[in-house]
N, C-alpha and C positions, 0 to 999 in steps of 0.2 A: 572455672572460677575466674580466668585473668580476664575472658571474655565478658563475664558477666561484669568484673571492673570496669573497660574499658567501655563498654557499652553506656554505662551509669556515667563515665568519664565525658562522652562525646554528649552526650543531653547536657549534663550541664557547663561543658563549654558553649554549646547553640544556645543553649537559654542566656549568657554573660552575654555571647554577640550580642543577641536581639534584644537585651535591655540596653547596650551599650549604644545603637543605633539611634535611637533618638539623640542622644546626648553630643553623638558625633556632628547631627546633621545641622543644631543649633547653634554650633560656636560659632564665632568672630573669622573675617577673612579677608584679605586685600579687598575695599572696596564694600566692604556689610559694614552692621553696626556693631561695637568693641566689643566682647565679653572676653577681657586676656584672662580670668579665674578660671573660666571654661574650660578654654582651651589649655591651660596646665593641668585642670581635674583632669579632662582626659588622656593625660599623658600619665595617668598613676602618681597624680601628683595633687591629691585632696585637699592637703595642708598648706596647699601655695599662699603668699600672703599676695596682697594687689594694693596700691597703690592708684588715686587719679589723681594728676594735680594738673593745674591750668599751666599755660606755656607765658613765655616773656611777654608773648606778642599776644595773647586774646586770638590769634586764631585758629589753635589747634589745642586740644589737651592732650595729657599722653597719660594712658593705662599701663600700669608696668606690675607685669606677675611674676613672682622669686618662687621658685619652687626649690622644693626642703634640699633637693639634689643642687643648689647653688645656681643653678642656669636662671637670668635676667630677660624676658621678652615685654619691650617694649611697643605699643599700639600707637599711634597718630594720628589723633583722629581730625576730621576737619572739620568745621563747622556744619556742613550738611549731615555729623555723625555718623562718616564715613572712615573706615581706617584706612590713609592714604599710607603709611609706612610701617613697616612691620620691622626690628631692631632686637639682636640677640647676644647671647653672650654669655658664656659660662662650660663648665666642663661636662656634660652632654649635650650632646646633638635635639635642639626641642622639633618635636612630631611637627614639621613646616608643612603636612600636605591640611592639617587644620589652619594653619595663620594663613596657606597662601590661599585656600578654596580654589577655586575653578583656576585659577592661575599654575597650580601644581606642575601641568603637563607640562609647561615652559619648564622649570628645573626638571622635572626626570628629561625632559628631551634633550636641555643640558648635560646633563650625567651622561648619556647615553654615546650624545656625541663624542665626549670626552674620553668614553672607553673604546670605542669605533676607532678614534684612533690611536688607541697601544696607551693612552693615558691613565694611570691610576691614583686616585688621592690629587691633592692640589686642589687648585679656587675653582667651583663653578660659579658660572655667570651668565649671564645673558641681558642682555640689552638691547630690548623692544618698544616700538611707540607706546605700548600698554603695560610695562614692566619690566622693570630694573630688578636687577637681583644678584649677587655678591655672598656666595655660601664658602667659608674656608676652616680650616683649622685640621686638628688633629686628636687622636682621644685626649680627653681631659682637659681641649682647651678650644672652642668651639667660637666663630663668631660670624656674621653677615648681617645682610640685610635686603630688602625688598620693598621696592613703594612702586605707585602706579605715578605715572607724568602729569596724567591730567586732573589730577585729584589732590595734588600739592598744593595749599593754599597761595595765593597770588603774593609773590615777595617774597618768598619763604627760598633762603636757601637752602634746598635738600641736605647738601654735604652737609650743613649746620649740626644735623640730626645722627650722621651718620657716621660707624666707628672708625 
Protein backbone atom coordinates (compact mmCIF):
# COMPACT_ATOMS: atom_id res chain seq x y z
CA UNK A 1 0.00 0.00 0.00
CA UNK A 2 2.83 2.80 1.03
CA UNK A 3 4.36 1.76 -2.43
CA UNK A 4 1.33 2.27 -4.27
CA UNK A 5 1.22 5.98 -2.21
CA UNK A 6 4.35 6.78 -3.12
CA UNK A 7 4.12 5.93 -6.63
CA UNK A 8 0.69 8.28 -7.00
CA UNK A 9 3.09 10.63 -4.75
CA UNK A 10 6.12 10.93 -7.40
CA UNK A 11 3.44 11.52 -10.75
CA UNK A 12 2.06 14.05 -9.16
CA UNK A 13 5.11 15.97 -7.93
CA UNK A 14 6.54 15.47 -12.12
CA UNK A 15 3.27 16.67 -13.17
CA UNK A 16 3.70 20.28 -10.50
CA UNK A 17 7.38 20.36 -12.08
CA UNK A 18 6.43 20.22 -15.53
CA UNK A 19 3.47 22.69 -15.14
CA UNK A 20 5.73 24.76 -13.14
CA UNK A 21 8.41 25.10 -16.00
CA UNK A 22 6.97 27.14 -18.31
CA UNK A 23 6.26 29.68 -15.55
CA UNK A 24 9.84 29.55 -14.39
CA UNK A 25 11.24 30.04 -17.79
CA UNK A 26 9.17 33.47 -18.52
CA UNK A 27 10.06 35.58 -15.52
CA UNK A 28 11.91 38.85 -15.39
CA UNK A 29 15.86 38.71 -15.05
CA UNK A 30 19.03 41.07 -14.78
CA UNK A 31 18.98 42.44 -18.40
CA UNK A 32 15.09 40.95 -19.87
CA UNK A 33 12.01 42.70 -19.55
CA UNK A 34 10.29 43.29 -15.81
CA UNK A 35 7.63 40.87 -14.63
CA UNK A 36 8.53 41.30 -10.48
CA UNK A 37 4.67 39.60 -9.99
CA UNK A 38 6.08 36.55 -11.70
CA UNK A 39 8.79 36.05 -10.28
CA UNK A 40 7.23 36.31 -6.62
CA UNK A 41 4.32 33.95 -8.02
CA UNK A 42 6.89 31.74 -8.30
CA UNK A 43 8.24 31.75 -5.28
CA UNK A 44 4.72 30.47 -3.56
CA UNK A 45 3.96 33.65 -3.37
CA UNK A 46 0.45 34.34 -5.56
CA UNK A 47 -0.93 37.06 -3.42
CA UNK A 48 2.14 39.39 -3.99
CA UNK A 49 1.02 42.90 -4.60
CA UNK A 50 3.35 44.84 -7.40
CA UNK A 51 3.68 48.25 -7.72
CA UNK A 52 5.09 50.34 -11.10
CA UNK A 53 5.80 53.83 -10.68
CA UNK A 54 7.97 56.22 -12.85
CA UNK A 55 11.44 57.35 -11.11
CA UNK A 56 12.42 61.24 -10.42
CA UNK A 57 14.34 61.28 -13.36
CA UNK A 58 11.99 59.67 -16.52
CA UNK A 59 14.69 57.37 -17.02
CA UNK A 60 14.03 54.20 -15.34
CA UNK A 61 10.87 53.00 -13.63
CA UNK A 62 10.89 50.61 -10.80
CA UNK A 63 8.46 47.48 -10.34
CA UNK A 64 8.35 46.57 -6.91
CA UNK A 65 6.63 43.03 -5.68
CA UNK A 66 5.68 42.65 -1.62
CA UNK A 67 4.99 39.15 -1.23
CA UNK A 68 2.50 38.19 1.75
CA UNK A 69 5.89 36.82 3.57
CA UNK A 70 6.93 40.73 3.77
CA UNK A 71 10.11 40.30 1.46
CA UNK A 72 10.27 43.86 -0.95
CA UNK A 73 12.10 43.06 -4.56
CA UNK A 74 12.62 45.84 -6.45
CA UNK A 75 13.04 45.85 -10.58
CA UNK A 76 14.90 48.85 -12.54
CA UNK A 77 14.05 49.07 -15.47
CA UNK A 78 15.66 51.26 -18.23
CA UNK A 79 14.23 52.77 -20.81
CA UNK A 80 15.21 50.06 -23.50
CA UNK A 81 12.81 47.92 -20.88
CA UNK A 82 15.48 46.38 -19.52
CA UNK A 83 15.81 45.40 -15.76
CA UNK A 84 19.36 46.92 -15.09
CA UNK A 85 18.88 46.44 -11.10
CA UNK A 86 17.46 44.09 -9.10
CA UNK A 87 16.78 45.43 -5.04
CA UNK A 88 15.65 43.36 -2.05
CA UNK A 89 14.68 43.21 1.36
CA UNK A 90 12.82 41.63 3.94
CA UNK A 91 12.74 38.46 6.18
CA UNK A 92 13.21 35.73 3.52
CA UNK A 93 15.67 35.10 1.29
CA UNK A 94 13.63 35.76 -2.47
CA UNK A 95 14.41 32.71 -5.18
CA UNK A 96 17.42 35.35 -6.86
CA UNK A 97 18.33 32.42 -9.30
CA UNK A 98 14.71 33.85 -11.08
CA UNK A 99 15.80 38.01 -10.76
CA UNK A 100 19.30 37.16 -11.69
CA UNK A 101 18.64 34.69 -14.85
CA UNK A 102 21.65 33.71 -16.72
CA UNK A 103 23.85 35.79 -14.20
CA UNK A 104 22.94 33.13 -11.22
CA UNK A 105 26.35 31.27 -11.82
CA UNK A 106 28.25 34.59 -10.76
CA UNK A 107 26.52 34.23 -7.07
CA UNK A 108 26.65 30.42 -6.62
CA UNK A 109 30.32 30.80 -7.86
CA UNK A 110 30.46 33.41 -5.12
CA UNK A 111 29.00 31.21 -2.38
CA UNK A 112 31.26 28.61 -3.34
CA UNK A 113 34.32 30.56 -3.14
CA UNK A 114 33.32 31.79 0.15
CA UNK A 115 33.05 28.16 1.56
CA UNK A 116 36.39 26.98 -0.23
CA UNK A 117 37.67 29.01 1.96
CA UNK A 118 36.41 27.75 5.63
CA UNK A 119 33.68 30.89 5.14
CA UNK A 120 30.21 30.40 6.37
CA UNK A 121 27.29 32.85 6.35
CA UNK A 122 28.43 36.65 5.73
CA UNK A 123 28.13 39.12 2.53
CA UNK A 124 28.36 37.44 -0.90
CA UNK A 125 29.59 39.54 -3.57
CA UNK A 126 31.12 39.91 -6.53
CA UNK A 127 32.04 42.42 -8.58
CA UNK A 128 32.36 42.09 -12.41
CA UNK A 129 32.33 44.15 -15.76
CA UNK A 130 28.77 42.55 -16.17
CA UNK A 131 27.59 42.30 -12.64
CA UNK A 132 27.65 43.84 -9.31
CA UNK A 133 26.13 41.91 -6.62
CA UNK A 134 25.80 42.31 -2.77
CA UNK A 135 23.70 39.37 -1.03
CA UNK A 136 23.87 39.66 3.01
CA UNK A 137 21.79 39.25 6.08
CA UNK A 138 20.55 36.50 8.19
CA UNK A 139 17.23 34.47 8.92
CA UNK A 140 14.43 36.92 9.16
CA UNK A 141 16.36 39.79 7.80
CA UNK A 142 17.58 39.44 4.34
CA UNK A 143 18.78 42.19 1.99
CA UNK A 144 21.19 42.92 -1.38
CA UNK A 145 21.29 43.77 -4.41
CA UNK A 146 22.42 43.24 -8.11
CA UNK A 147 22.45 45.50 -11.43
CA UNK A 148 24.44 44.98 -14.64
CA UNK A 149 27.17 48.37 -15.35
CA UNK A 150 26.24 48.73 -18.69
CA UNK A 151 22.72 48.85 -18.45
CA UNK A 152 22.39 51.67 -15.85
CA UNK A 153 20.98 54.54 -17.44
CA UNK A 154 23.56 57.47 -18.25
CA UNK A 155 23.70 59.88 -14.94
CA UNK A 156 22.19 57.65 -12.85
CA UNK A 157 23.97 57.13 -9.69
CA UNK A 158 23.74 53.34 -9.00
CA UNK A 159 24.33 53.79 -5.14
CA UNK A 160 21.20 56.12 -5.45
CA UNK A 161 19.16 52.96 -5.78
CA UNK A 162 20.88 50.82 -3.61
CA UNK A 163 20.33 49.75 0.21
Amino acid sequence: MFSHLLAHWRIAALSLATTLLPITAAQAALGRAPQAVASAAAEGAPAARQLRTASPSSTYTVSTAVAPNGTVVQEFVNGEQRVFAVVWRGPVLPNLSSYFGEHYSAFQQAVQQKRAAGQRGGAVMTQQPDLVMLSRGRMGRFEGHAYIPSLVPAGLDIQTLLP
